[in-house]
C-alpha positions as CSV (number, residue, x, y, z in Angstrom):
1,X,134.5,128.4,41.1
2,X,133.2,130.8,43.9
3,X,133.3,129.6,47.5
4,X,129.2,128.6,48.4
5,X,129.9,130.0,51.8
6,X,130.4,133.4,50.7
7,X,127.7,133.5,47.8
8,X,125.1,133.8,50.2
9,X,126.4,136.5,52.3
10,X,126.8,138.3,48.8
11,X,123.6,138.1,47.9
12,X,122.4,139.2,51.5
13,X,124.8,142.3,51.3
14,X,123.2,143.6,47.3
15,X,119.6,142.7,49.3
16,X,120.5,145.3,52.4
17,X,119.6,148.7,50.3
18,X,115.7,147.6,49.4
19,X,115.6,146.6,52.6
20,X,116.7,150.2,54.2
21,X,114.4,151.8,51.7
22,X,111.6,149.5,52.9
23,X,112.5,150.5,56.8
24,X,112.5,154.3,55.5
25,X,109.2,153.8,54.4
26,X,108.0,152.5,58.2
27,X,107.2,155.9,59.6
28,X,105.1,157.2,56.5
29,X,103.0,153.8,56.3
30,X,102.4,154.3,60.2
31,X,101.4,158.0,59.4
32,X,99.1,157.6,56.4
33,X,97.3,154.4,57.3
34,X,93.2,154.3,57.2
35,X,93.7,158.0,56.0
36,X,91.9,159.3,52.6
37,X,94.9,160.4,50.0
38,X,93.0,162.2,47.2
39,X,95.1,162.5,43.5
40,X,94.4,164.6,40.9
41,X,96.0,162.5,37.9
42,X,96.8,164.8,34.6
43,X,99.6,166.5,32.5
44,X,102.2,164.1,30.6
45,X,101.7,161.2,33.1
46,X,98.2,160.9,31.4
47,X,99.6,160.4,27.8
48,X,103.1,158.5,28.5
49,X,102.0,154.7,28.3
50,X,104.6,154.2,30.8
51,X,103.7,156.9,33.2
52,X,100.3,155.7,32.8
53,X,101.1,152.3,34.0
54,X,103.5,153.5,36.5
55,X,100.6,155.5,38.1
56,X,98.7,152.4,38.0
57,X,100.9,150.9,40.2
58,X,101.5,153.8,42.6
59,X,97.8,153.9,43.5
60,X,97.4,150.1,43.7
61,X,100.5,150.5,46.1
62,X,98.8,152.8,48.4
63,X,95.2,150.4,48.9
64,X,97.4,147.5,49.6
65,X,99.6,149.8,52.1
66,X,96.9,150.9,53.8
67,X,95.7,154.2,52.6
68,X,92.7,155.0,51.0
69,X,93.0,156.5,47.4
70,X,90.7,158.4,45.9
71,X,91.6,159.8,42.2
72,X,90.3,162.7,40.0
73,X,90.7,163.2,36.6
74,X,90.0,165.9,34.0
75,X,91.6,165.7,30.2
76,X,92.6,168.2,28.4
77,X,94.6,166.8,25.4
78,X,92.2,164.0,24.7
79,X,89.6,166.7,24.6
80,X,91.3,168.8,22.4
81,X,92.1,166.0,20.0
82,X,88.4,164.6,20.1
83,X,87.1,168.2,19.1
84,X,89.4,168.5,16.5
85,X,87.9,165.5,15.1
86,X,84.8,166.4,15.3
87,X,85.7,169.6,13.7
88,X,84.9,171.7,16.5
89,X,87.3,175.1,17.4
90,X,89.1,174.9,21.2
91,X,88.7,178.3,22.5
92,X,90.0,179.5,25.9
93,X,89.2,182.2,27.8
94,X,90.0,183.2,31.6
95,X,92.2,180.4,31.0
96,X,89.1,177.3,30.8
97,X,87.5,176.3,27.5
98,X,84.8,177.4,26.2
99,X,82.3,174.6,26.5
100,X,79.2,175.2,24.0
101,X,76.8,172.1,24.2
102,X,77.9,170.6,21.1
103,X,81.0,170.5,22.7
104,X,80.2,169.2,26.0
105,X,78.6,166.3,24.8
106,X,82.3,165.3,23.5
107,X,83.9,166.5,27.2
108,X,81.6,164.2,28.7
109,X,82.1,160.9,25.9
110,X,85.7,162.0,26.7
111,X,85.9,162.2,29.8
112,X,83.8,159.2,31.3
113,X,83.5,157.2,27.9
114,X,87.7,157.1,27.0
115,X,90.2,158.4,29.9
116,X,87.8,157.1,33.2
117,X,87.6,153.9,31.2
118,X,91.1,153.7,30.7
119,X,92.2,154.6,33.7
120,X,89.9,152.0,35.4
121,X,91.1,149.2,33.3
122,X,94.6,149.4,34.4
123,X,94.1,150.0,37.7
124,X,92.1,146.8,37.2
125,X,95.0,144.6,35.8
126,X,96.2,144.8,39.9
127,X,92.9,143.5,41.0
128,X,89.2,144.1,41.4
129,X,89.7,147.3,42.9
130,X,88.9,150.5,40.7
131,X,85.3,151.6,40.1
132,X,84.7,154.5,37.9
133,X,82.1,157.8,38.7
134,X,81.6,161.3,37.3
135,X,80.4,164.1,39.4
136,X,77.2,163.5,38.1
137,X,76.6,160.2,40.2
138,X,74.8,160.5,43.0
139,X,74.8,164.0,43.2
140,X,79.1,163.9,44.1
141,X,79.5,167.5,42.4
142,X,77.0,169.6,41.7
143,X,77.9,172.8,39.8
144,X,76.2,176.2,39.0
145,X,77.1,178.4,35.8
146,X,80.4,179.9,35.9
147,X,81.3,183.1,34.5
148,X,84.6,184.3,34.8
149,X,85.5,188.3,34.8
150,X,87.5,189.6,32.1
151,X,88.4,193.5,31.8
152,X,85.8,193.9,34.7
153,X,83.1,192.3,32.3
154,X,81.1,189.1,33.5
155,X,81.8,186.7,29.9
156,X,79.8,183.8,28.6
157,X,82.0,180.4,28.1
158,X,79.1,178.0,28.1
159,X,79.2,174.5,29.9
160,X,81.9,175.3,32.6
161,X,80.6,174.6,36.0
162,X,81.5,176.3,39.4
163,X,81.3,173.7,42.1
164,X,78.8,174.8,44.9
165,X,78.4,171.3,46.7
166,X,79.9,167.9,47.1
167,X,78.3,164.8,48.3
168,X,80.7,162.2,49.4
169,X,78.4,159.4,50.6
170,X,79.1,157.0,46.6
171,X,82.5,157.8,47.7
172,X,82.8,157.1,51.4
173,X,80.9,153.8,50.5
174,X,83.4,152.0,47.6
175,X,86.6,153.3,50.4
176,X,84.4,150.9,53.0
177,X,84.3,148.6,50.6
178,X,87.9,148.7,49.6
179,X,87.6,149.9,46.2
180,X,89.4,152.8,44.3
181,X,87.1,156.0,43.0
182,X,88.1,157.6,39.8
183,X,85.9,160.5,39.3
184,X,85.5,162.8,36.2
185,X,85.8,165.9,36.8
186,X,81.9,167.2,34.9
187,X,79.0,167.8,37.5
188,X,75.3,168.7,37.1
189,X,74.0,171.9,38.3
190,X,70.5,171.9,40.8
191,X,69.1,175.0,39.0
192,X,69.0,174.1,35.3
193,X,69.5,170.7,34.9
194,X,72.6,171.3,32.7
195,X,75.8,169.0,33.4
196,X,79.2,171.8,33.5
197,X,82.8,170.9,32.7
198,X,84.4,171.2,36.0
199,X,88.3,172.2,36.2
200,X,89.9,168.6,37.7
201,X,91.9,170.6,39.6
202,X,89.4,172.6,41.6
203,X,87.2,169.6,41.5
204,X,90.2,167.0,43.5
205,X,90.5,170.0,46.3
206,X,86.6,170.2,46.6
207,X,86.8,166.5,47.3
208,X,89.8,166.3,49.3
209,X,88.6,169.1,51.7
210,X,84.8,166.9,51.4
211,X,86.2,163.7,52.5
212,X,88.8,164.8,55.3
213,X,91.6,163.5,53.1
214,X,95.0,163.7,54.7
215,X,96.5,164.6,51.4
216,X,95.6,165.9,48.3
217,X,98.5,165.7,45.4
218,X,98.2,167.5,41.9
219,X,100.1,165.7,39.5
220,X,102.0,168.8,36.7
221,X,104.1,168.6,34.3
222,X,106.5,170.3,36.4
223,X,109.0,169.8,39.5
224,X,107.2,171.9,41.9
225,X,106.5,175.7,42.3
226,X,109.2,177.3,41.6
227,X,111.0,180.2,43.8
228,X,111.4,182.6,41.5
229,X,110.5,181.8,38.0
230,X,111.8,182.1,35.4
231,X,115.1,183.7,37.2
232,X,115.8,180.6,39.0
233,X,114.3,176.9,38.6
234,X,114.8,176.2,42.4
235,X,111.8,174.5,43.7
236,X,110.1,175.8,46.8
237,X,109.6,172.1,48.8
238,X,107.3,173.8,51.5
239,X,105.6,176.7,52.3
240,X,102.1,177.6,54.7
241,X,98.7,178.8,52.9
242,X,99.5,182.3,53.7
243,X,102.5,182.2,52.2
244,X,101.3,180.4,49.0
245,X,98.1,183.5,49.4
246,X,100.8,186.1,48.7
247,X,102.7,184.4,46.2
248,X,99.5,183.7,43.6
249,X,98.9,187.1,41.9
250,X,102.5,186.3,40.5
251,X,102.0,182.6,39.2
252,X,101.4,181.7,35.8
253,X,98.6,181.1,34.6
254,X,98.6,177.5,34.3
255,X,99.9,176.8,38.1
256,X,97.1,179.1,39.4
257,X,94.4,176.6,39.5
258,X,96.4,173.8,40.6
259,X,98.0,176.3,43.7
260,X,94.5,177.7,44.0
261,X,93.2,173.9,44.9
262,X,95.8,172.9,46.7
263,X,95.5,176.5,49.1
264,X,91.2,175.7,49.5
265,X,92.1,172.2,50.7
266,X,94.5,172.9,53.6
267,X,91.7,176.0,54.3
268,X,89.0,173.2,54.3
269,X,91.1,170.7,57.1
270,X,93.3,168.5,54.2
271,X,96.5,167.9,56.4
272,X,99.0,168.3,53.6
273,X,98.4,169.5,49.8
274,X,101.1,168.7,47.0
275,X,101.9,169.2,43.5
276,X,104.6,166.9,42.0
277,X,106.4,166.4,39.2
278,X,103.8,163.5,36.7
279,X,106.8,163.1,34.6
280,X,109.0,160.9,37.1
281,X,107.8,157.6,37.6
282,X,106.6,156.5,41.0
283,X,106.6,160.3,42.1
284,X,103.5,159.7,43.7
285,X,105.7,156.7,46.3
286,X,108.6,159.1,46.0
287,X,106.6,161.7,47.7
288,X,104.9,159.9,50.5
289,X,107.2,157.5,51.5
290,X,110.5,158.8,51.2
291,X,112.3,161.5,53.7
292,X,113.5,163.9,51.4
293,X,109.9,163.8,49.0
294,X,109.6,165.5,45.7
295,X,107.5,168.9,44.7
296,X,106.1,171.3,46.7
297,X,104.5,170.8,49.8
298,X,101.7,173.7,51.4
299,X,100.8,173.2,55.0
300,X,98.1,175.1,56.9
301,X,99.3,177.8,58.9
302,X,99.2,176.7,62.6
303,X,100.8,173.4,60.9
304,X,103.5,171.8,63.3
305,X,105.6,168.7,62.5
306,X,108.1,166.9,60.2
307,X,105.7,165.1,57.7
308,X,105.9,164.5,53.9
């Protein structure tokens, strides 16, 4: 039979390490607290059930810590698979889809009608706190025409929307109010009336730079960008925008937009931009509140200071 003297101090001792991690945390909740933290959610975290609910967590986390999260979400696969069922070809060019108007009235079901509902619903298992918004409410996006150049040629890929404005006021007011934004990345243009598919990557670093955020984080299907790929799989943890500006010509296609958003919201006054790896759970705590972080971390130039 064990001695009842010692069982406590046991139990105090296997207690110490949450409690250290919880201290470790102290200077990042003292940092980030009141401030706007602006997450792009997509890759394999937005199919995983348990990633999914993991990321859940994360951003319930940061309201009840403080911060104010905003999210943005696009989605891809559910696209794809919606199109295919409605017997309608994915085409890509310049890297976006081609969006004819057949198809963008599935973007738009998809988008708002299945992964923004989703999304919102197990956010809301935590508490009254998600509300759900596309860049078409209120006039938060609004998008002209884009036409991407190819071979020196301007080409035609329908329904895809350049941002040219952002209104933050629907947001500003649900972060007074204590709720969470999750925004779909489509937006309707002033000129012609249309509504655009808007990359969710570019669209989260429009907001972020809109709203002042202190942070903006892209969640990838990757650990970071990489130093020198694919000769090495070390990740680069930090680096300034000029530095980033040199390194894009060389990035794959895939990490362009996501590097491209992440460069236009430390331009635009975002304190600290980050991709991170979607595929570990809690990456999103891992990153903010620990001192070591995960990803890759880009800093405006004059930047001074030790934060994650």
């Amino acid at each position: 039979m064990s001695d009842p003297s010692t069982s406590g101090t046991t139990r105090k001792h296997t207690a110490l390490p949450k409690a250290q991690i919880l201290i470790e945390a102290l200077p990042w909740l003292t940092r980030h607290h009141g401030k706007i933290v602006v997450i792009k959610f997509g890759g394999n975290a937005m199919v995983n059930e348990e990633l999914k609910a993991a990321f859940a967590q994360d951003v319930v986390f940061l309201r009840h810590a403080g911060l104010k999260p905003v999210v943005v979400h696009g989605g891809g696969p559910q696209i794809s698979a919606a199109l295919d069922r409605h017997g309608i070809v994915s085409e890509f060019k310049a890297g976006l889809r081609v969006t004819t108007e057949e198809a963008m009235d599935v973007v738009r079901m998809v988008l708002a009608g299945q992964v923004q509902r989703e999304l919102v619903g197990l956010l809301n298992q935590h508490g009254p706190f998600a509300v759900g918004l596309t860049g078409e409410d209120a006039h938060t996006i609004t998008a002209t025409k884009h036409t991407p150049e190819i071979d020196g040629e301007r080409i035609d890929i329908g329904r895809v929307g350049e941002i040219t404005a952002i209104d933050t006021g629907a947001i500003e007011a649900l972060l007074a109010d204590g709720r969470i934004p999750v925004v779909s990345s489509v937006a309707r243009s002033q000129d012609d009336g249309h509504v655009y598919n808007v990359n969710a990557d570019t669209a989260a670093a429009a907001l972020a730079a809109a709203l002042g955020a202190e942070t903006l984080m892209v969640l990838t299907d990757v650990e970071g960008l990489y130093e020198d790929w694919p000769n090495s799989d070390e990740v680069i943890s930090r680096l300034t925008a000029s530095q980033l500006e040199k390194l894009l010509p060389e990035l794959s296609s895939g990490m362009v937009p996501k590097m491209e958003g992440c460069l236009h919201a430390v331009r635009g006054g975002v304190t600290t931009a980050r991709v991170i790896d979607g595929r570990v759970q809690h990456s999103i705590l891992l990153e903010i509140f620990t001192d070591e972080g995960i990803g890759t971390m880009v800093v405006p130039d004059e930047y001074e200071g030790d934060a994650q």
